[in-house]
Structures are given as structure tokens and as C-alpha cells.
LOBALO-508608 format. One record per atom (N, C-alpha, C, O, CB): residue number from 0; residue in one letter; atom name; z, y, x. Coordinates in Angstrom, 3 decimals. Last residue first. Glycine has a CB too. Layout:
<rodrens>
@nr: NUM&rest: a&atom: CA&pz: Z&py: Y&px: X
...
</rodrens>
This chain:
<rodrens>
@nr: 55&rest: x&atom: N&pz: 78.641&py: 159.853&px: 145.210
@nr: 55&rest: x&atom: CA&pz: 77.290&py: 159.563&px: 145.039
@nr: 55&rest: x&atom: C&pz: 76.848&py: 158.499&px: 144.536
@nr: 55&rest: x&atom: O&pz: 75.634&py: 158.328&px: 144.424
@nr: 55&rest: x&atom: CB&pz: 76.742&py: 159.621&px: 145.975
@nr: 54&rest: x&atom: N&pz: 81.035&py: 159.884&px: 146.515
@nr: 54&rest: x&atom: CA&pz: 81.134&py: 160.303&px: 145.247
@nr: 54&rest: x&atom: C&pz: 79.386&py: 160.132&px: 144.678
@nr: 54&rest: x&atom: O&pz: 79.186&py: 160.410&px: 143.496
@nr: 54&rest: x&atom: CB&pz: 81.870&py: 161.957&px: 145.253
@nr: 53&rest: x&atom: N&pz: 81.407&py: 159.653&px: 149.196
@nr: 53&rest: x&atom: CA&pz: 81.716&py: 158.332&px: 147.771
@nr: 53&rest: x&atom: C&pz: 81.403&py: 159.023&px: 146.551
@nr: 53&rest: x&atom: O&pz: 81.642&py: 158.425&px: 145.503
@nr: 53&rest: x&atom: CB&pz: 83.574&py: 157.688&px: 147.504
@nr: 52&rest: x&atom: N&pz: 81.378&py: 161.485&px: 151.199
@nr: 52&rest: x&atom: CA&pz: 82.659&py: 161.201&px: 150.176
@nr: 52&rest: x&atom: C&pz: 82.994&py: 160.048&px: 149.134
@nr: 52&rest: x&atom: O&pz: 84.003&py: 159.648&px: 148.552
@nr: 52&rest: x&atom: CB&pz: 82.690&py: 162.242&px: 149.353
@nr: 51&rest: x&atom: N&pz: 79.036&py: 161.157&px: 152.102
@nr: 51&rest: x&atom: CA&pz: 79.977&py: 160.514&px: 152.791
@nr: 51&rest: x&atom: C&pz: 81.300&py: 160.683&px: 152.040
@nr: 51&rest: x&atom: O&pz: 82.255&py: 159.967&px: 152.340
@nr: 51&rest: x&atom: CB&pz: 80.010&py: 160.999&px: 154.177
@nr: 50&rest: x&atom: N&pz: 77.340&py: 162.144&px: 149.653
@nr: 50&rest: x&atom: CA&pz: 77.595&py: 160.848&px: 149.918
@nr: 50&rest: x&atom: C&pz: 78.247&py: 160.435&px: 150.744
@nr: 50&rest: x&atom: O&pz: 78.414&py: 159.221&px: 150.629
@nr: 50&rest: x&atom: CB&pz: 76.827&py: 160.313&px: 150.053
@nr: 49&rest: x&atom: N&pz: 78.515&py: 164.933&px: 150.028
@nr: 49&rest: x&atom: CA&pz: 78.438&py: 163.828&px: 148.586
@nr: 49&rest: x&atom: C&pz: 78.284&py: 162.712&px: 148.865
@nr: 49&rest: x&atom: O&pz: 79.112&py: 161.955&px: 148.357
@nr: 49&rest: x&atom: CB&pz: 77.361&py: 163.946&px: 147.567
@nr: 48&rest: x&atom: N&pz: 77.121&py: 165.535&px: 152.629
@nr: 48&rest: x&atom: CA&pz: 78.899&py: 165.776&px: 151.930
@nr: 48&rest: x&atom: C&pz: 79.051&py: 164.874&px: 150.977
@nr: 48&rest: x&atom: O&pz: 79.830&py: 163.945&px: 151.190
@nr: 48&rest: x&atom: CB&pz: 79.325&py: 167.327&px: 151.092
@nr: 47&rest: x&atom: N&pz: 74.916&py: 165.389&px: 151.566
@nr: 47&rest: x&atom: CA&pz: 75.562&py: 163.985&px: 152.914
@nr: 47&rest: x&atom: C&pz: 76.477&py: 164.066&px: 153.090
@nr: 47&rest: x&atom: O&pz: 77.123&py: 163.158&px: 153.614
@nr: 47&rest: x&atom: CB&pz: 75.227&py: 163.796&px: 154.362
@nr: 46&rest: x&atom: N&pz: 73.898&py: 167.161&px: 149.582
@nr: 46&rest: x&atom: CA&pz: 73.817&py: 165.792&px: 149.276
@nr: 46&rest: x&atom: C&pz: 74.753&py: 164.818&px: 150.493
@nr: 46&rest: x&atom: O&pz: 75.174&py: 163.690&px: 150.239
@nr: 46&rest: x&atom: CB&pz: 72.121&py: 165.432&px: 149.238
@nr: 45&rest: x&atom: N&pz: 74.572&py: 169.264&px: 150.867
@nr: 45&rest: x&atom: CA&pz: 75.320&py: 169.018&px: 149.864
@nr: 45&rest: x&atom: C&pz: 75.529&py: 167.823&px: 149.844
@nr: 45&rest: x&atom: O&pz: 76.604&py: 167.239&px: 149.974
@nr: 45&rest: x&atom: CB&pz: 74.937&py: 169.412&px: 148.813
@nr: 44&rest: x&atom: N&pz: 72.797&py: 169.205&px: 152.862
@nr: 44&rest: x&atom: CA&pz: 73.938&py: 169.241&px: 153.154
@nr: 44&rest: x&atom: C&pz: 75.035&py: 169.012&px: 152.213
@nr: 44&rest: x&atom: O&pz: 76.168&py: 168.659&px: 152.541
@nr: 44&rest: x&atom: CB&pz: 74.012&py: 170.199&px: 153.653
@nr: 43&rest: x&atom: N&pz: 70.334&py: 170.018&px: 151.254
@nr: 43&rest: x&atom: CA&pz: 70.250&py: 168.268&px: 151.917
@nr: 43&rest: x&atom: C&pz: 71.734&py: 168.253&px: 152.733
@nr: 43&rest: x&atom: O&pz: 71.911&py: 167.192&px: 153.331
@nr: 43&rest: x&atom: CB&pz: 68.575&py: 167.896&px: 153.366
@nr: 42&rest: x&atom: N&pz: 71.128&py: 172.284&px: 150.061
@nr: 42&rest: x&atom: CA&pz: 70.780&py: 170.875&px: 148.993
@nr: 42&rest: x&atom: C&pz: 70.794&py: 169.574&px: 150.231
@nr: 42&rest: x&atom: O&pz: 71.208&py: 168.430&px: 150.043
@nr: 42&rest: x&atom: CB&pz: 68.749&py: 171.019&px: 147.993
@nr: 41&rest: x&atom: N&pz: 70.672&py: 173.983&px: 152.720
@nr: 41&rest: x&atom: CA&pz: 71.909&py: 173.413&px: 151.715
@nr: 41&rest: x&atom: C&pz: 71.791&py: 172.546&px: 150.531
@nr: 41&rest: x&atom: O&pz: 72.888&py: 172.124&px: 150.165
@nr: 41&rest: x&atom: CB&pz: 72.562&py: 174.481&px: 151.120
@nr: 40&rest: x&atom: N&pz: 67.547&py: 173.235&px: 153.236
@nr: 40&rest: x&atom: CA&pz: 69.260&py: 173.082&px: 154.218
@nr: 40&rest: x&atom: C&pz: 70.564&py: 172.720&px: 153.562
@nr: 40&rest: x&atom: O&pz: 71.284&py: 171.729&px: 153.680
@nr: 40&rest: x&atom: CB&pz: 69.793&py: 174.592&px: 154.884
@nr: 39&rest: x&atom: N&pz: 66.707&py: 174.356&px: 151.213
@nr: 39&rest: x&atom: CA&pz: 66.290&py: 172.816&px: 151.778
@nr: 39&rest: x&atom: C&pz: 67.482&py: 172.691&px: 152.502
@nr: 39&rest: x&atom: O&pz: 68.362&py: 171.901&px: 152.158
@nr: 39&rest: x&atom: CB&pz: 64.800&py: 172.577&px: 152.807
@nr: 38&rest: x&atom: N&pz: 67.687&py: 176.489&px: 151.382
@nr: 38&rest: x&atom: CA&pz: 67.831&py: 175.845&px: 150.103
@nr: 38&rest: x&atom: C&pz: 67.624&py: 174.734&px: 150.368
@nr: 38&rest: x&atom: O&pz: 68.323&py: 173.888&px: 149.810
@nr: 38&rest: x&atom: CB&pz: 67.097&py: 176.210&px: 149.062
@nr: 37&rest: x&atom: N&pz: 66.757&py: 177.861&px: 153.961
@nr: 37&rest: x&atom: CA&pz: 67.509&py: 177.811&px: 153.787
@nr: 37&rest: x&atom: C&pz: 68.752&py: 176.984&px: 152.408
@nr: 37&rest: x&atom: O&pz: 69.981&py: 176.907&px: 152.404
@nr: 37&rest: x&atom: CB&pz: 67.221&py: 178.707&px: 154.109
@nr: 36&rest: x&atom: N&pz: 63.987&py: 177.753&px: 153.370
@nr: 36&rest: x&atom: CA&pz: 64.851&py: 176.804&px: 154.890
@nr: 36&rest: x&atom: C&pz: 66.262&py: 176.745&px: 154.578
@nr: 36&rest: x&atom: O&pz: 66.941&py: 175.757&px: 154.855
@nr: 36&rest: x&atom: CB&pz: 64.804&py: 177.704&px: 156.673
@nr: 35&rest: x&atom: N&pz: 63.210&py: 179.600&px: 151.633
@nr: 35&rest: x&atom: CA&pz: 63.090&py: 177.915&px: 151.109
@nr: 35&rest: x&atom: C&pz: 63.986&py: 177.252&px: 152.379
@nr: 35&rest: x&atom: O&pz: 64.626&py: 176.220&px: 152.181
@nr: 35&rest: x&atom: CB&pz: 61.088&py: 177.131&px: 151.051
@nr: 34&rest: x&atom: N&pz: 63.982&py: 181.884&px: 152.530
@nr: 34&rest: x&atom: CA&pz: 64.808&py: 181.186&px: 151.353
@nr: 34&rest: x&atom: C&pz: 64.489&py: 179.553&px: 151.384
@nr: 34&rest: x&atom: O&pz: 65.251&py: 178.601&px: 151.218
@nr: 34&rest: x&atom: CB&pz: 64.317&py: 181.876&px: 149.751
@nr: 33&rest: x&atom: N&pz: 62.488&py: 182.078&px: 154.765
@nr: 33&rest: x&atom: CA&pz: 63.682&py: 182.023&px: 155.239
@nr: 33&rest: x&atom: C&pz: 64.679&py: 181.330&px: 154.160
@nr: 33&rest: x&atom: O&pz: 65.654&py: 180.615&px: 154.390
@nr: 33&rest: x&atom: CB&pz: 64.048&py: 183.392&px: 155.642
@nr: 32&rest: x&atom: N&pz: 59.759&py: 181.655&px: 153.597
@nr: 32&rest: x&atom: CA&pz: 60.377&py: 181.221&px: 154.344
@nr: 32&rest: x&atom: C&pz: 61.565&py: 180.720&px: 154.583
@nr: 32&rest: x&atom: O&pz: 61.888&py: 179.534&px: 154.650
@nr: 32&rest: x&atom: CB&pz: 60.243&py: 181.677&px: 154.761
@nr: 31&rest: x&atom: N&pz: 60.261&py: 184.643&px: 152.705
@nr: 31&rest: x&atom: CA&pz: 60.142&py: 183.659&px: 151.251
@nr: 31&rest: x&atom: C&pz: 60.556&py: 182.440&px: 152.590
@nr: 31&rest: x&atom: O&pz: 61.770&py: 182.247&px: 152.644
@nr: 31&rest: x&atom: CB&pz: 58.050&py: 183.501&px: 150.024
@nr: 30&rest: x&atom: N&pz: 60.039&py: 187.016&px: 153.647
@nr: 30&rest: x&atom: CA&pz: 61.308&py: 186.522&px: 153.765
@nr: 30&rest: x&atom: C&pz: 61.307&py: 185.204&px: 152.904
@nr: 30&rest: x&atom: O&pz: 62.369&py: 184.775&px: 152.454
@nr: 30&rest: x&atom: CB&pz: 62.367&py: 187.590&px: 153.322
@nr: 29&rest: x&atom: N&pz: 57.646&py: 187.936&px: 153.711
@nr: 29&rest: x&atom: CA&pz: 58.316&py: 187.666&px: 155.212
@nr: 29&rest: x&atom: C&pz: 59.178&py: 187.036&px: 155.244
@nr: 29&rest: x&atom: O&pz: 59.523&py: 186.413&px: 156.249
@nr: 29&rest: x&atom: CB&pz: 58.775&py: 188.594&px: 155.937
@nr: 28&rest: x&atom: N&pz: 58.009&py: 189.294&px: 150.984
@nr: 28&rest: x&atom: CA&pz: 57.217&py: 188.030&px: 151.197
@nr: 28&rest: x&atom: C&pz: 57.525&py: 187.543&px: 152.668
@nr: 28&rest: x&atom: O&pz: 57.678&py: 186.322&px: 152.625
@nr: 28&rest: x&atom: CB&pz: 55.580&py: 188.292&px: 150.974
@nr: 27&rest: x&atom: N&pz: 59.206&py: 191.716&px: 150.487
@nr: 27&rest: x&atom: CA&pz: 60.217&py: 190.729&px: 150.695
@nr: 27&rest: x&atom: C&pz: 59.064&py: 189.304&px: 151.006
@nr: 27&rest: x&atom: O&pz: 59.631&py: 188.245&px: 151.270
@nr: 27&rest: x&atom: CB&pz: 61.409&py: 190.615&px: 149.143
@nr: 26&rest: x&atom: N&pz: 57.267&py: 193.868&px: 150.238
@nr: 26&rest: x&atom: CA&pz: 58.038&py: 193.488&px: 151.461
@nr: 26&rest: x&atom: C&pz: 58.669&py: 192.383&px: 151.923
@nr: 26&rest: x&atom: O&pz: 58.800&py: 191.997&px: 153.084
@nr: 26&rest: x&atom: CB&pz: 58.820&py: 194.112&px: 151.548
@nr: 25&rest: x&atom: N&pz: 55.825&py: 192.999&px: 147.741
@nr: 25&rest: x&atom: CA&pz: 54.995&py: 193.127&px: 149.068
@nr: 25&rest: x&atom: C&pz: 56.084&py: 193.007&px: 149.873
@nr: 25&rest: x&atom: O&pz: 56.078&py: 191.911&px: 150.433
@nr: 25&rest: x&atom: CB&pz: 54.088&py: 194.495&px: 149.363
@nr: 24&rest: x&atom: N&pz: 57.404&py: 192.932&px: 145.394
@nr: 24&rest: x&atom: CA&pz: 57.826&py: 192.048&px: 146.240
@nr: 24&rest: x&atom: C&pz: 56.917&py: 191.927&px: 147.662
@nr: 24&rest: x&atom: O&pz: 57.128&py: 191.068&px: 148.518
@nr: 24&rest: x&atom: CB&pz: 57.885&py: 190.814&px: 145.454
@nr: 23&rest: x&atom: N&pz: 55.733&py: 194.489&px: 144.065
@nr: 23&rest: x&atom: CA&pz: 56.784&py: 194.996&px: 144.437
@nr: 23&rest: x&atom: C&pz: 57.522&py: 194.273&px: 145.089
@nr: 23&rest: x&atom: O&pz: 58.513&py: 194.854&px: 145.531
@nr: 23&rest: x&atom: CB&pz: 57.332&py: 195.434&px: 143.634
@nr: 22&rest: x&atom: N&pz: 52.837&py: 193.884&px: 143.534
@nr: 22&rest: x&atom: CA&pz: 53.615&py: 194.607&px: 144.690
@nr: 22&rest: x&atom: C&pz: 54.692&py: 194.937&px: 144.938
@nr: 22&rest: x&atom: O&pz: 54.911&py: 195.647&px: 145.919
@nr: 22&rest: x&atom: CB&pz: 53.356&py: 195.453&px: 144.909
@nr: 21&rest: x&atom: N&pz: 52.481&py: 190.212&px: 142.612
@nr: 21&rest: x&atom: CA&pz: 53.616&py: 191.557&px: 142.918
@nr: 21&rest: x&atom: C&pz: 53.418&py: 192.429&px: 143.790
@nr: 21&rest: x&atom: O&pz: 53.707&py: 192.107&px: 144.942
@nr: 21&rest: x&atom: CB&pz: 54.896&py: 191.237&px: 143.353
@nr: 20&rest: x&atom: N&pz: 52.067&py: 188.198&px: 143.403
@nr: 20&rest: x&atom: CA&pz: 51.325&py: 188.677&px: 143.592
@nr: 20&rest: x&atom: C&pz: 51.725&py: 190.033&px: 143.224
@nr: 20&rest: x&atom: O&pz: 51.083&py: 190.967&px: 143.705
@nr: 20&rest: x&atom: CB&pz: 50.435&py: 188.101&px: 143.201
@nr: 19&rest: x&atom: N&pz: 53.847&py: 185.082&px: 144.801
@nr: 19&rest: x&atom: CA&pz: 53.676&py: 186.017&px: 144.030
@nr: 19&rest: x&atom: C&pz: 52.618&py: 187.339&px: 144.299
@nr: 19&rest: x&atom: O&pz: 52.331&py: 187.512&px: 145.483
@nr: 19&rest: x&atom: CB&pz: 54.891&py: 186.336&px: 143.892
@nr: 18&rest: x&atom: N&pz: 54.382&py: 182.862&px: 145.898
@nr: 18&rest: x&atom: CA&pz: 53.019&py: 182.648&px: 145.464
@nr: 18&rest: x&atom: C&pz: 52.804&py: 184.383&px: 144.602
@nr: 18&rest: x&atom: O&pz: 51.805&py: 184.724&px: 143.968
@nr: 18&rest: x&atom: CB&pz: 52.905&py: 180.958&px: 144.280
@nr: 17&rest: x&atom: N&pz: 56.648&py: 183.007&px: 147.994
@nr: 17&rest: x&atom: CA&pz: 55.727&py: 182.805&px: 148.662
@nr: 17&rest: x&atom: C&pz: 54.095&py: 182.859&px: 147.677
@nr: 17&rest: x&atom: O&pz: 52.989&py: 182.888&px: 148.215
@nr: 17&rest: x&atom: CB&pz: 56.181&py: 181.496&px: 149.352
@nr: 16&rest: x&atom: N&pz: 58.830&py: 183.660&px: 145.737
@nr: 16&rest: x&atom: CA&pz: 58.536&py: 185.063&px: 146.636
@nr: 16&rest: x&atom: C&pz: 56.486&py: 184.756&px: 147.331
@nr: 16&rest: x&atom: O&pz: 55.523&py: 185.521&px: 147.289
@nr: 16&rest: x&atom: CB&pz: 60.206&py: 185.071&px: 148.498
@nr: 15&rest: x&atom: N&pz: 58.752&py: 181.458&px: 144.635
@nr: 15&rest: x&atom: CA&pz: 58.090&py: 182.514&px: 144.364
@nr: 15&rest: x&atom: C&pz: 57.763&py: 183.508&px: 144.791
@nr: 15&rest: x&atom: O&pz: 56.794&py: 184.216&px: 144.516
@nr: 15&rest: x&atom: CB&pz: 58.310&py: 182.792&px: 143.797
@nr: 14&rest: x&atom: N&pz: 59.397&py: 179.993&px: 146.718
@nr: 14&rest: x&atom: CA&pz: 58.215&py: 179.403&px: 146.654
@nr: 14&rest: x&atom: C&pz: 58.349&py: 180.532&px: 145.364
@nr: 14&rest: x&atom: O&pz: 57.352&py: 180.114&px: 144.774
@nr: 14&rest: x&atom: CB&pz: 57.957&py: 177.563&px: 146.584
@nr: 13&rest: x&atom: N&pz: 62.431&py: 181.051&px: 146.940
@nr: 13&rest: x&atom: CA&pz: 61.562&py: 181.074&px: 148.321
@nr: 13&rest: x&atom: C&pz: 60.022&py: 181.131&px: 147.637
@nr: 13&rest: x&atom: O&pz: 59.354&py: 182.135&px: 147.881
@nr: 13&rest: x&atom: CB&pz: 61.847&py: 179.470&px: 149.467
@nr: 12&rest: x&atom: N&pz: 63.280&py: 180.621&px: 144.305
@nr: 12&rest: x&atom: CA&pz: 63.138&py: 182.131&px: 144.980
@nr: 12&rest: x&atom: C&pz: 62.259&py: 181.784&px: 146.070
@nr: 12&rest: x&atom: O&pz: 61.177&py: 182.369&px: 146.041
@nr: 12&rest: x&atom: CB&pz: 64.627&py: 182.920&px: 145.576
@nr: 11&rest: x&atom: N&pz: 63.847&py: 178.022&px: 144.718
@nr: 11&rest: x&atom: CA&pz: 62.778&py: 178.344&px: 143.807
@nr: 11&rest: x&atom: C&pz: 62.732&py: 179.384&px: 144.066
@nr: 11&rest: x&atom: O&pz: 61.518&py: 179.508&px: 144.233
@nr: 11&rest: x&atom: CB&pz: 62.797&py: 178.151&px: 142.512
@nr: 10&rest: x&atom: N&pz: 65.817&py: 177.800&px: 146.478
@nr: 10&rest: x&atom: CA&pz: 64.238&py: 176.594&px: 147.075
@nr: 10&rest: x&atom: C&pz: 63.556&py: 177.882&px: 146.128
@nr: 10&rest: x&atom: O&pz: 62.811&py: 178.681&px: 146.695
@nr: 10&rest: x&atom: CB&pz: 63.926&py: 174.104&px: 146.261
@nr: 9&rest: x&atom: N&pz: 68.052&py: 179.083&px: 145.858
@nr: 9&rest: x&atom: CA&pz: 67.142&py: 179.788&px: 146.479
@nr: 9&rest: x&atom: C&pz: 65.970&py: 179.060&px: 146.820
@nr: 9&rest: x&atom: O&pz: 65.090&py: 179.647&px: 147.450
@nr: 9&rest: x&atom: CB&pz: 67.662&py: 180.337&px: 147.515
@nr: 8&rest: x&atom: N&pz: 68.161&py: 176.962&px: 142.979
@nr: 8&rest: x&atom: CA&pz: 67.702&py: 178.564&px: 143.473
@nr: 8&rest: x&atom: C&pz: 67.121&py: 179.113&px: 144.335
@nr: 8&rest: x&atom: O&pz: 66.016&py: 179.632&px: 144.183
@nr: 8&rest: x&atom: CB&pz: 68.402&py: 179.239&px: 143.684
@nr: 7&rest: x&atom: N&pz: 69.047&py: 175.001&px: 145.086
@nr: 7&rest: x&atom: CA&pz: 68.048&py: 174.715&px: 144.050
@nr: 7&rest: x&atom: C&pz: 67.372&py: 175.815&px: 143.634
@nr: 7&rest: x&atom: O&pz: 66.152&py: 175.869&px: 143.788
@nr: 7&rest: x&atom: CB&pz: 68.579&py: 174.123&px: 142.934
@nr: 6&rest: x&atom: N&pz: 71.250&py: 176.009&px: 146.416
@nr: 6&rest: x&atom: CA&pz: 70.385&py: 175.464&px: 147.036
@nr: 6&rest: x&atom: C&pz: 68.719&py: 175.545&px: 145.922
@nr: 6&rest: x&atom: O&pz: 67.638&py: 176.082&px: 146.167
@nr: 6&rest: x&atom: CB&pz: 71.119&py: 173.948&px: 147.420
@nr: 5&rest: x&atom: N&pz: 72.687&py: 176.315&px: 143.416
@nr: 5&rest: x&atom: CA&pz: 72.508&py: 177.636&px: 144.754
@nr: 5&rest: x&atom: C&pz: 71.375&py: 177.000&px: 145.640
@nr: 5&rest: x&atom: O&pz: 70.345&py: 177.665&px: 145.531
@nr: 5&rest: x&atom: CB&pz: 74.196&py: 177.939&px: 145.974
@nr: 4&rest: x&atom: N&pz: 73.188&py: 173.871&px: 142.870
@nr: 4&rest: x&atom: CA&pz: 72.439&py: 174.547&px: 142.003
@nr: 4&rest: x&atom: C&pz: 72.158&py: 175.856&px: 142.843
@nr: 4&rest: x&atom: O&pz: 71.025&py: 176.305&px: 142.672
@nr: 4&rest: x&atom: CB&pz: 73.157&py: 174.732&px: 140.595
@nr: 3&rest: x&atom: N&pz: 74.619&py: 172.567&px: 145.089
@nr: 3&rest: x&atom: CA&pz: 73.128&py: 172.133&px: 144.838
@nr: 3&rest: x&atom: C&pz: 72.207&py: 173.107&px: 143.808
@nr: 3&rest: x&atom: O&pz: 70.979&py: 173.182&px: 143.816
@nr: 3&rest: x&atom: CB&pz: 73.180&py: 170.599&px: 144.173
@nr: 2&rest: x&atom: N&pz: 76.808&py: 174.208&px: 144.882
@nr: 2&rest: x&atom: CA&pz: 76.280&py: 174.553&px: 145.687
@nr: 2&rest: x&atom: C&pz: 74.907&py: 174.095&px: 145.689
@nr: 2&rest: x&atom: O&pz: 74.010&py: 174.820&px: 146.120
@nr: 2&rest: x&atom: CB&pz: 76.938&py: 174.352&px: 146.561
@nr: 1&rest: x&atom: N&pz: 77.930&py: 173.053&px: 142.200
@nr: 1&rest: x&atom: CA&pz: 77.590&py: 174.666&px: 142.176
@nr: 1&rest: x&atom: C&pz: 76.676&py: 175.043&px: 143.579
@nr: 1&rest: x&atom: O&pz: 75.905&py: 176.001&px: 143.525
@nr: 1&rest: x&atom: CB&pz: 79.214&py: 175.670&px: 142.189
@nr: 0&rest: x&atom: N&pz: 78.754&py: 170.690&px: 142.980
@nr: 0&rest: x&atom: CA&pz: 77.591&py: 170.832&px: 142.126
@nr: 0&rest: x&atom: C&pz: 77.051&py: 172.270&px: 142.161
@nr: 0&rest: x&atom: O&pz: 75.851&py: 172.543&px: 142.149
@nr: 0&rest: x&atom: CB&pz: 77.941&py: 170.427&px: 140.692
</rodrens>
């Protein structure tokens, strides 16, 4: 469960980094991308661990 909630995080870090208007996040916007691929990745890895265990 701890890892869907990490996944779930960084989805939502990605798609703020991507709408924010911050300068202080001017640099890190290159990187909003990389969070959401990476949260989509581990939430949909969580989930096929979870369900090839039965536990779903």
C-alpha cells in the first residue's frame, strides 16, 4: 500500500510541477514528465504485484 501511495505522489508532483507558475520551480519543470512516468509506472506495477498475489 505504501508504494501506491508513493506512486500516487509522485503522479501528483509531476502534474504540479507541469501546471505551476512558480518561479521557483522554473528549473524543475523539465522534470514534471519524468515524475508522472514514473508514478504511472509504479502504481500500475503495484497494482499486477497485487493482483498476481490474490490479494486484489
Amino acid at each position: 500500500m505504501f508504494q501506491l501511495f508513493l506512486g500516487v505522489l509522485l503522479l501528483i508532483f509531476g502534474i504540479f510541477l507541469k501546471v505551476t507558475k512558480d518561479p521557483g520551480f522554473a528549473k524543475s519543470k523539465k522534470f514534471s514528465w519524468m515524475f508522472i512516468a514514473i508514478g504511472i509506472l509504479s502504481i500500475i506495477g503495484k497494482l499486477v504485484i497485487i493482483y498476481q498475489t490474490g490479494k486484489l
